[in-house]
C-alpha positions, 0 to 999 in steps of 0.5 A: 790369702788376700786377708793374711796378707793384710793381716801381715801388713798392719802387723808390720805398720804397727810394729814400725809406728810402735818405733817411731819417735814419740811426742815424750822426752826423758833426758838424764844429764849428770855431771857428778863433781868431787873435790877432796882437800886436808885442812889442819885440826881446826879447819885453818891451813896446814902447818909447814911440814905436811906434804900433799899428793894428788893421786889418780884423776886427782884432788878432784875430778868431774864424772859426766853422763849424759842420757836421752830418749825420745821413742818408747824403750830404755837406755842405761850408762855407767860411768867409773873413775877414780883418784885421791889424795895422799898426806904425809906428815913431816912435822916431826910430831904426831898431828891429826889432819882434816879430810875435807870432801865436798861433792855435787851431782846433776846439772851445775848449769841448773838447766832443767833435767827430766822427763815429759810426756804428750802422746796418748799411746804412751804411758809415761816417760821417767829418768833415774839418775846415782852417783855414788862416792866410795871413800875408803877409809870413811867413818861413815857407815856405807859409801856416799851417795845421791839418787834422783828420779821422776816420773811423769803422769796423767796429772804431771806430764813432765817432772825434772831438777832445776838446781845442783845438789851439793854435799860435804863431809869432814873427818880426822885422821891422825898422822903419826910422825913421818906417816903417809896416810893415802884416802882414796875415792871412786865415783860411780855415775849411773844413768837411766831414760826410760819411754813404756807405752800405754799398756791399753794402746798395746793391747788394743793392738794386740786384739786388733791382730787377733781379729784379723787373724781368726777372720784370715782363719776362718775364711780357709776353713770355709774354703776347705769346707768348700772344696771337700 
């Protein structure tokens, strides 16, 4: 009794240690920035006569995730919103228009944003960050997209981005007289922190428990042994 009682105890202490917070960090801080404008054909101000509408969330909009881990484990968020604009052309002629979308994902702070690891019983620490930009419609083959990751390892404990990332796009859209055409966006920002202990660690552990176990066992087969 006195060794399956012992047994029972170190299984809970190691299942408690296993959740205690670690000496490793993964952090995921994404701000994903959009901004959408309509410049005339050759990229100067629109002429008298277009009218522009923000719709939504607006011309542009700031999607924010911010993640972080510190014990073994994984976190994941998903952050949505939407918005777009809306042009209608007043000229009295057919013009074609310039949409004009620029986007920014990660830390425009420039704040390093990552993962680090110093404890032997873990493995690594690692964070994954998507924004994805869907603007219907787009020329453009699939939606517009930016993904980071990192991974730290035995010869890079820590890993992460120091600078934003920025990206633009231009297309025409031609607008007959008195026509509105409308460009939608949606901004999809993703998140992931991720802790996994050293997998030698867990099975070291593991066997650690199964001796324990097989000698709890064989001390009651010697006692009925005993009595019989």
């Amino acid at each position: 009794m006195r060794l399956r009682l012992t047994a029972v105890a170190l299984a809970t202490v190691l299942s408690v240690g296993l959740n205690q917070p670690a000496l490793a960090t993964a952090i995921v801080d994404v701000q994903a920035f959009f901004a959408g404008s309509v410049r005339a054909e050759d990229g100067g101000a629109l002429p008298a006569g277009f009218a522009i509408a923000c719709l939504g969330a607006g011309c542009s909009d700031t999607v924010h995730v911010f993640l972080s881990r510190t014990a073994p484990g994984e976190t994941t968020q998903t952050k949505s919103d939407s918005g777009g604009i809306a042009i209608t052309n007043n000229t009295g002629t057919d013009s074609e228009v310039l949409i004009f979308l620029i986007w920014s994902a990660f830390n425009p702070g420039g704040l390093e944003i990552g993962a680090s690891v110093d404890d032997p019983t873990l493995e690594f620490a690692s964070f994954s960050s998507r924004v994805a930009i869907t603007v219907p419609p787009n020329p453009l083959a699939g939606p517009l997209e930016d993904f980071h990751a990192c991974e730290t390892s035995v010869g890079e404990p820590s890993c992460g981005v120091k600078a934003p990332d920025a990206n633009e796009v231009e297309f025409p859209v031609l607008l007959a007289a008195g026509s509105t055409a409308e460009v939608d966006y949606v901004i999809d920002v993703s998140g992931t922190v991720r802790i996994i202990p050293e997998p030698g660690t867990v099975a070291l552990f593991g066997a650690g428990l199964m001796m324990l176990w097989r000698r709890a066992a064989g001390g009651r087969c010697r006692s009925f042994a005993a009595s019989s």
